[in-house]
C-alpha positions in Angstrom: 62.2 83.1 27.4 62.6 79.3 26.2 60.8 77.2 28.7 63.2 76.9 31.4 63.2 80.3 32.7 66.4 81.0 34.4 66.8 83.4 37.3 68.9 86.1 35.5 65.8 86.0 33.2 62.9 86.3 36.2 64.7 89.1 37.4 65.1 91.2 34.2 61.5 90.6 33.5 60.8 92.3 36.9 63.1 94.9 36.4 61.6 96.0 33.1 58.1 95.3 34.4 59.1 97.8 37.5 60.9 100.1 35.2 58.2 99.9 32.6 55.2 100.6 34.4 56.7 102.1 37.8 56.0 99.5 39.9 57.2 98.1 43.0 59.4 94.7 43.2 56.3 93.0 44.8 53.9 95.0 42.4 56.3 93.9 39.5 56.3 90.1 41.2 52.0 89.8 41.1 52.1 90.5 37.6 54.1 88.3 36.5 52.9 86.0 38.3 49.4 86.8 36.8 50.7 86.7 33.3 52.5 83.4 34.0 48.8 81.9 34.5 47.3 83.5 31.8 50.5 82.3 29.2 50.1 78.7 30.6 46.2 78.8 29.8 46.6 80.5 26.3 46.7 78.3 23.1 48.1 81.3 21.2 48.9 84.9 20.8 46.5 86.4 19.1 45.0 87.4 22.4 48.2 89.2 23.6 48.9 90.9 20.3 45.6 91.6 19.4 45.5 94.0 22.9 49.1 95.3 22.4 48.3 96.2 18.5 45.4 98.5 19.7 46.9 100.1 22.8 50.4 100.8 21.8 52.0 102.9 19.4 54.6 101.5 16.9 57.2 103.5 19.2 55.8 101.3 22.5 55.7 97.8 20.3 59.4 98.6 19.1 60.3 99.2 23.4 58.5 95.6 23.5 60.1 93.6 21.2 63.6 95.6 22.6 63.3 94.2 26.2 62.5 90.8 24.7 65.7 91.1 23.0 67.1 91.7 26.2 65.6 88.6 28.3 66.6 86.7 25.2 70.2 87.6 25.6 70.6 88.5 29.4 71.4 84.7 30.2 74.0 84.4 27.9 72.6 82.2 25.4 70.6 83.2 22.7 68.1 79.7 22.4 66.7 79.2 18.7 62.8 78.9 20.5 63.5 82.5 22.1 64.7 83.9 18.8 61.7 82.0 16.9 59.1 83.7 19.5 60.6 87.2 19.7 60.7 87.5 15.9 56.8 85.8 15.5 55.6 88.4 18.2 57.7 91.2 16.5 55.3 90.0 13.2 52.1 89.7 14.5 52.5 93.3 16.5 53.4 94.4 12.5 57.3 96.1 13.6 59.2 96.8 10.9 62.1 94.4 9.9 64.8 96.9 10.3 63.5 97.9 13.8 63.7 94.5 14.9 67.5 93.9 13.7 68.3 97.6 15.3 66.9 96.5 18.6 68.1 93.3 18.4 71.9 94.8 18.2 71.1 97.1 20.7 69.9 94.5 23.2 73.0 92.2 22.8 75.2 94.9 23.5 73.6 96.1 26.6 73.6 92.1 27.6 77.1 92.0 27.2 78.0 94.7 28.9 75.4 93.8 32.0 77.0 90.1 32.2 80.6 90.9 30.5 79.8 87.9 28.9 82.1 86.2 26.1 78.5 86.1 23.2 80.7 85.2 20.7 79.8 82.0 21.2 76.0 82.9 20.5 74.8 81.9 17.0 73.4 85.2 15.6 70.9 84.0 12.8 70.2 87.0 11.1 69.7 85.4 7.8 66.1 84.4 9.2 64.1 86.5 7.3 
């Protein structure tokens, strides 16, 4: 979710996209695609948010921010800029603090058990308030 996507990361995006939404691999691949274009053209969020905070439910924005988490964590390394951005879209979609912590746990548990990964050498910054 930093800049440099890594593969790990491309391909939990797609596997959440497909699991998400039902879709096929090359389904899954088109949108992202898609969205790649539109997040290299947009200048911020508000456009993103602004559609997510009047189709989805507080249930579906909590999922959201959850599978962030997850890309976040899935390569291993938990990169300040992907913390920064999942907590600032976790704001402007108006989640609950606790929520965010909860699935924040949750998601770097399921990454270490997906990559049986040593994270104690990720910097958990939960003092970031």
């Amino acid at each position: 979710m930093d800049d440099a996507i890594e593969t790990i990361e491309q391909e939990t995006v797609l596997a959440l996209v497909q699991q998400s939404f039902s879709l096929t691999l090359e389904q899954a691949t088109t949108l992202f695609d898609l969205a790649e274009e539109q997040r290299n053209q947009a200048v911020d969020y508000f456009q993103f948010t602004s559609l997510i905070n009047k189709s989805y439910s507080l249930e579906q924005k909590i999922e959201l921010i959850e599978s962030l988490w997850k890309i976040a964590f899935v390569d291993g390394d938990l990169d300040m800029h992907e913390e920064y951005l999942v907590r600032k879209i976790s704001d402007l979609l108006y989640v609950p603090h606790a929520s965010l912590m909860k699935t924040k746990a949750s998601s770097e548990s399921w990454a270490r058990v997906l990559v049986n990964a040593d994270f104690s050498r990720i910097r958990v910054r939960d003092n970031m308030k």
